[in-house]
PABA-95768 format. One record per residue (C-alpha): x, y, z; residue number from 1. Coordinates in Angstrom, 3 decimals. Layout:
> c1,c2,c3,n
> X,Y,Z,NUM
...
//
This chain:
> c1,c2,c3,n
> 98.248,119.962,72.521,1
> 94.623,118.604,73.644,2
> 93.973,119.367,77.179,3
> 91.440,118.142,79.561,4
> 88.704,120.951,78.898,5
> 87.534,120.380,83.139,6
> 89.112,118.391,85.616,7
> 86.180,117.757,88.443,8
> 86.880,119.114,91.816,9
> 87.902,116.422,94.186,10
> 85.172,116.523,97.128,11
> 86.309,114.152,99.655,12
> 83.787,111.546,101.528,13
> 82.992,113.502,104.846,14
> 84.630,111.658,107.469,15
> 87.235,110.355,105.459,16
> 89.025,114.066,105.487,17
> 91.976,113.247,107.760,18
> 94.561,111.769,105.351,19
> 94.841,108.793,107.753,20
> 91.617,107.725,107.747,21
> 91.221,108.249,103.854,22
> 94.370,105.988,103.084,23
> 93.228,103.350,105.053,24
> 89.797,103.566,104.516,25
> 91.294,103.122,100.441,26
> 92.996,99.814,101.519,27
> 90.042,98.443,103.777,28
> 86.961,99.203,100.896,29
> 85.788,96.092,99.717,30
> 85.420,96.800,96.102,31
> 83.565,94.493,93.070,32
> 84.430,95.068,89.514,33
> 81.584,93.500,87.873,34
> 82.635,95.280,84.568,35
> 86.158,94.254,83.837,36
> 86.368,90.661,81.982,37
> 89.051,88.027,83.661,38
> 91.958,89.146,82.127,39
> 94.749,87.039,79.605,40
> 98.032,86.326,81.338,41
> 101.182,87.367,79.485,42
> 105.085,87.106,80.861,43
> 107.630,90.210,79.269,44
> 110.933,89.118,78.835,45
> 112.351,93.028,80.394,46
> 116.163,92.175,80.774,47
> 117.576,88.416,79.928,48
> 117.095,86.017,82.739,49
> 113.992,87.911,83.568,50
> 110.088,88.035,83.353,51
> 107.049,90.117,84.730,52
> 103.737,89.006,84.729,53
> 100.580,91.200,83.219,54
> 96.842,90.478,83.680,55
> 95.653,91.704,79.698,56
> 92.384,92.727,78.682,57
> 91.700,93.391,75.099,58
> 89.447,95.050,73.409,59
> 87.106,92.686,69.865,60
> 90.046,94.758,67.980,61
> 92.675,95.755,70.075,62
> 94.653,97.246,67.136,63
> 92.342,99.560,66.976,64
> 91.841,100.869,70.224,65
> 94.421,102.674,72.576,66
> 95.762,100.853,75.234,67
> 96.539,101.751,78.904,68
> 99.613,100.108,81.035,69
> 99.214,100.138,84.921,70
> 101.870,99.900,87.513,71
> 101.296,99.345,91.236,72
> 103.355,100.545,94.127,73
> 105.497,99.297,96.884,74
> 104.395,95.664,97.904,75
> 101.047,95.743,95.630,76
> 99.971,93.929,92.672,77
> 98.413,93.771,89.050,78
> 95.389,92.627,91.556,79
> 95.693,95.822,93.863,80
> 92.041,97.657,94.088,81
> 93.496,100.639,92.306,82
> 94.933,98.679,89.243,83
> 91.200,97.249,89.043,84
> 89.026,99.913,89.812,85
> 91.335,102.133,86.911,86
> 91.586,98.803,84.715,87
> 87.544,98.817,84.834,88
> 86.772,101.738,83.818,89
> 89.434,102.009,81.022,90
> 88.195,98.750,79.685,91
> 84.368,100.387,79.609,92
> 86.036,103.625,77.801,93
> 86.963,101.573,75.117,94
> 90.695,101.201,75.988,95
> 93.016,97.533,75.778,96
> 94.364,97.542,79.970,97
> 97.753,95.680,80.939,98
> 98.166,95.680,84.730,99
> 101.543,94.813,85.233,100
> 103.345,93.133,87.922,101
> 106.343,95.157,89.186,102
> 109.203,91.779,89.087,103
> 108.434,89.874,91.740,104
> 105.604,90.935,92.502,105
> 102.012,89.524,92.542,106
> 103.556,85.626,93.464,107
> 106.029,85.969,90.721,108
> 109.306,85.763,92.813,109
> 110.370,82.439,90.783,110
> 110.601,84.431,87.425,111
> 113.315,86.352,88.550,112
> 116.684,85.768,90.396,113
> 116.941,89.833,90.770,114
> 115.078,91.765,93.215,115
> 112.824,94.644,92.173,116
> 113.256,99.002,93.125,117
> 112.143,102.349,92.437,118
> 114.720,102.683,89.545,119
> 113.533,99.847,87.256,120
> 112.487,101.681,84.549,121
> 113.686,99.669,82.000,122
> 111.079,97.011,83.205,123
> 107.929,99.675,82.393,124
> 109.643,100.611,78.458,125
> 110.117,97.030,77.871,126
> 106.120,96.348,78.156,127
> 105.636,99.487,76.375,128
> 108.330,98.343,73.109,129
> 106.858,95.106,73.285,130
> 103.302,96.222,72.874,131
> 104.119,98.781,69.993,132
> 106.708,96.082,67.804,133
> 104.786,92.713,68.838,134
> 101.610,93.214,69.084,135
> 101.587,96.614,67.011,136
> 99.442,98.855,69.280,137
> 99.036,102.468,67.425,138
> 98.575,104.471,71.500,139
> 99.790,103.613,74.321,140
> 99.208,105.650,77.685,141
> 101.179,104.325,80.908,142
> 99.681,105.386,84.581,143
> 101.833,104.248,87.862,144
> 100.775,104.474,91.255,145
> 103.603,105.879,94.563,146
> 106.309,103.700,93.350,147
> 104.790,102.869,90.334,148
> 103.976,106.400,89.679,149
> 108.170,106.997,90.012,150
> 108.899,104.733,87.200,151
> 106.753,105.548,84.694,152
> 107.656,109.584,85.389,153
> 111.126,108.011,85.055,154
> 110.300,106.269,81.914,155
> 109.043,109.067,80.390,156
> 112.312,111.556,81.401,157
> 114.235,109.100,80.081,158
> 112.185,109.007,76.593,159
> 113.141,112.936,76.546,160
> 112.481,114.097,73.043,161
> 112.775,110.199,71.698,162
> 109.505,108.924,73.081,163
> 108.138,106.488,70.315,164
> 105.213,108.173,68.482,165
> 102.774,105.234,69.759,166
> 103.222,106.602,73.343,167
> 100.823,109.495,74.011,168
> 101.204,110.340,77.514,169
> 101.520,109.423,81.262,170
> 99.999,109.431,84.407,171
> 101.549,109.689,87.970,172
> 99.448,109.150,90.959,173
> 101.313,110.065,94.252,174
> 104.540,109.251,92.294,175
> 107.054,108.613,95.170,176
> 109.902,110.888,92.826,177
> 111.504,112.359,95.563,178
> 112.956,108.815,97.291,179
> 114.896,110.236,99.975,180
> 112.128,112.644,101.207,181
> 109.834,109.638,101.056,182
> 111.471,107.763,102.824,183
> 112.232,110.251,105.608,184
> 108.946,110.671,105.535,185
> 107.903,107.193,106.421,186
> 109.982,107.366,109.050,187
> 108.383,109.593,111.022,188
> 106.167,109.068,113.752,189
> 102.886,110.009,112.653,190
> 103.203,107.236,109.752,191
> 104.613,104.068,111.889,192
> 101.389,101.894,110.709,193
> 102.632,102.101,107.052,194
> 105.846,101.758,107.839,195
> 105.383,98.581,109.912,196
> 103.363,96.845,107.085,197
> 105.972,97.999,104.009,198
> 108.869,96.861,106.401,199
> 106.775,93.236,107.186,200
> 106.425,93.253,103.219,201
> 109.881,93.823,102.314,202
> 110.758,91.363,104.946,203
> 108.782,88.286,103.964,204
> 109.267,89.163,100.218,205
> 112.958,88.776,100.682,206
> 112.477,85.314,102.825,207
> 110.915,83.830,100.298,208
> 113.604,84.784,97.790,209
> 116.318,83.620,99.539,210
> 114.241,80.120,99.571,211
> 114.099,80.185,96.060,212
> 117.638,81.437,95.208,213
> 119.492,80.013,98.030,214
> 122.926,80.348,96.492,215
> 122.448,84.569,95.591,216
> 120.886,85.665,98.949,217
> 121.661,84.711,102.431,218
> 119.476,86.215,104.920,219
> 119.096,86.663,108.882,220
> 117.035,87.739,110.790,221
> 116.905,91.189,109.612,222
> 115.535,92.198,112.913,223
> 117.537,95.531,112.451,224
> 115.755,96.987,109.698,225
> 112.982,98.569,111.291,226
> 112.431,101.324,108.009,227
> 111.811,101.446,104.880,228
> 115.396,102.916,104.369,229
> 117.097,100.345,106.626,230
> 115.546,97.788,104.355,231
> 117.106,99.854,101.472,232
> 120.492,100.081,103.357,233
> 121.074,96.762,103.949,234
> 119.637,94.931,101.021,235
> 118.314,96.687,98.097,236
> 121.534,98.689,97.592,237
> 124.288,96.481,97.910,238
> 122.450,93.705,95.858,239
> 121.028,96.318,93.286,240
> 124.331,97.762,92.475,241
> 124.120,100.871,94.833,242
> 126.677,101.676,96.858,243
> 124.012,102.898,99.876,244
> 120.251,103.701,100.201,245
> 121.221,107.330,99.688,246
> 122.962,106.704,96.425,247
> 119.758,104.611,95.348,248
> 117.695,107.073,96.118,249
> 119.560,109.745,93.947,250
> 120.405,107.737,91.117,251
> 116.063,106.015,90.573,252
> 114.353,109.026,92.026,253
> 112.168,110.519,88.487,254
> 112.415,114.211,90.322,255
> 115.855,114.746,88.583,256
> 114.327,114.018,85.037,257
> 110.993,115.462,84.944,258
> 112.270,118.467,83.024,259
> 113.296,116.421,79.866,260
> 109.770,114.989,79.529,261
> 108.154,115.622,76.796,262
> 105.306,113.957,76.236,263
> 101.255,114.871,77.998,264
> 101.846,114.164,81.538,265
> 99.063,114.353,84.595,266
> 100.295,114.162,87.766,267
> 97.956,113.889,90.365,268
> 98.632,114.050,94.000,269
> 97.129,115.064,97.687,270
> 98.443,117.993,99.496,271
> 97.868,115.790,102.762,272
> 99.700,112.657,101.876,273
> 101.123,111.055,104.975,274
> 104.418,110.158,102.950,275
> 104.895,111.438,99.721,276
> 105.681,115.657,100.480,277
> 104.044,118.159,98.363,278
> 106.401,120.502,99.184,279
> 108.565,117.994,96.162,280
> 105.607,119.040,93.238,281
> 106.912,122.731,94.007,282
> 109.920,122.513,92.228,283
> 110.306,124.156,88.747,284
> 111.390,120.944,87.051,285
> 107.931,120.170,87.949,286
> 105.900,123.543,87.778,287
> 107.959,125.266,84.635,288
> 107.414,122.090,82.185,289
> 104.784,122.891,80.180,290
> 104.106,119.222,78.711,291
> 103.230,118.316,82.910,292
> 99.981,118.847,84.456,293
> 99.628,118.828,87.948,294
> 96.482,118.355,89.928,295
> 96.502,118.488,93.728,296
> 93.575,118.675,95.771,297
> 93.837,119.572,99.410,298
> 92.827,116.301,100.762,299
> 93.203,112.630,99.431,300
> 95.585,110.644,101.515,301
> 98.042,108.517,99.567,302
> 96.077,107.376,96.235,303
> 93.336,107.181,97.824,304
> 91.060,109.897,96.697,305
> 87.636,108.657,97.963,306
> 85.251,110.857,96.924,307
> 81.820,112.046,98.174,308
> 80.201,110.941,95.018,309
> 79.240,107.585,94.640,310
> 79.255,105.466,91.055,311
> 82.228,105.981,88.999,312
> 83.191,108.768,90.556,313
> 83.815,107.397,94.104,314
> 87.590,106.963,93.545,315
> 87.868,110.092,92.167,316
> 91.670,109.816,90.414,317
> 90.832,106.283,88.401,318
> 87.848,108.612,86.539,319
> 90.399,110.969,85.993,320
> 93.277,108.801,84.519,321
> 90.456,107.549,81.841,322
> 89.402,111.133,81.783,323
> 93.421,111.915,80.339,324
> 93.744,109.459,78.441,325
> 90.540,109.735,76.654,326
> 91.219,113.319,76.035,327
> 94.995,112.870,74.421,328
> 93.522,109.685,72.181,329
> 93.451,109.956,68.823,330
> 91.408,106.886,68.225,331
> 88.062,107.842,70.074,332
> 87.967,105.066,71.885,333
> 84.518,104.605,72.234,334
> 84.080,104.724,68.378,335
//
């Protein structure tokens, strides 16, 4: 199995070395992407009844080039600085990019009656089987960020040994697998600022669906749910089909199928993450999988990775998703 011959030592910017500061600083950097063409909007039909939306950039022969499929996280977008900063430099590696829009995401809350959560998998692997039998794509890599990072780590446990031969591996970046811990984890202290804005996110997310599908969802004022797992409580799981946040969490969290996957898989994370644990990338079914490497610098903050290197190489993990991906291609993509 091709490896990455040398994975470049993540030196973080100076004073961004508290895992605050660099996870802000991530969200805050005003960022150009001179290099990435406007991309092609495309809808996905993922379940009947319901679309997501995908910015597409393609390559002068996109059947002959290998294609990478990028997922956001909680309350981002297909227009989140990560998904363009990675999108970039794929595109200038020679690689077709799909950014995908988790469902309702990205202004897309009218293409959907359904709300969206960490265990929609089946949203991820209907891109992916659309790209291989419509469009006939010979590689596909996916790459998911936090939430993002969950589902396609879920996608590919669920592929097991039955992964279709187009698909040549995955990336997880701060994949929130362990939902429960995560969520704990928001809820402390130290991380009310993040909490506050996914909770205001959630919040005015649902509003707005409950304008546009008055008759499913009927909503208060919701001034009880002050976490991210109050939120989960008393509206994802009982309009998701869970029977509580705790059940949700068990039944979408990737941790309990990362075992079964089978495919090349980089998972990259920060020992210093505010909110995703490392302590949950030292279990075996991580470790003891052979097909599943795992990079984790000491510092990073949550995907944020800003390193003390300028160029291509200040956000260090998008230079190292292209770096994967280049390095399990068959094609060459530069050919």
């Amino acid at each position: 199995m091709p490896t990455i011959e040398a994975v470049k030592d993540f030196k973080p910017l100076g004073p961004l070395r508290n895992p605050h500061l660099m996870t802000i600083a991530a969200a805050l950097w005003r960022r150009r992407f001179p290099y990435l063409p406007q991309g092609v909007t495309r809808l996905f039909e993922t379940e009947p009844g319901t679309q997501v939306s995908a910015g597409c950039h393609w390559q002068a022969n996109p059947q002959g080039r290998p294609t990478l499929v990028l997922l956001h996280g909680l309350e981002g977008s297909s227009e989140s600085a990560y998904m363009l900063g990675t999108a970039e430099k794929a595109f200038r590696a020679g690689f077709n990019v799909v950014r995908a829009n988790q469902r309702n995401c990205g202004e897309t809350e009218n293409l959907t009656a359904t709300l969206y959560h960490s265990g929609l998998s089946c949203d991820i692997r209907a891109i992916v089987t659309e790209l291989i039998e419509r469009d006939r794509l010979p590689e596909i890599f996916a790459a998911g960020f936090s939430m993002g990072g969950n589902l396609v780590l879920k996608m590919a446990g669920e592929y097991a040994d039955h992964a279709p031969p187009q698909v040549r591996g995955f990336v997880a970046v701060a994949p929130a697998f362990d939902l429960s811990t995560c969520a704990d984890a928001l809820a402390a202290p130290r991380n009310f600022i993040y909490n506050r804005r996914f909770v205001r996110g959630l919040k005015e997310r649902m509003r707005r669906k409950a304008q546009l599908f008055p008759e499913r969802y009927i909503v208060g004022d919701m001034r009880g749910i002050r976490s991210v797992r109050d939120f989960d409580d008393a509206i994802t799981a009982p309009h998701c089909g869970f029977r509580d946040a705790e059940d949700y969490y068990a039944k979408s969290s990737a941790l309990q199928l990362t075992s079964a996957i089978r495919k090349p898989t980089l998972i990259m994370t920060a020992q210093d993450d505010p909110f995703v644990p490392f302590a949950s990338f030292e279990k075996p079914a991580v470790r003891e999988n052979p097909c599943i490497t795992l990079i984790a610098p000491r510092h990073g903050g949550h995907c944020a990775f800003i390193s003390a290197e300028d160029g291509g190489e200040r956000f260090w993990c998008e230079a190292r998703i292209v770096e994967f991906c280049e390095a399990h291609s068959k094609l060459k993509p530069l050919a």
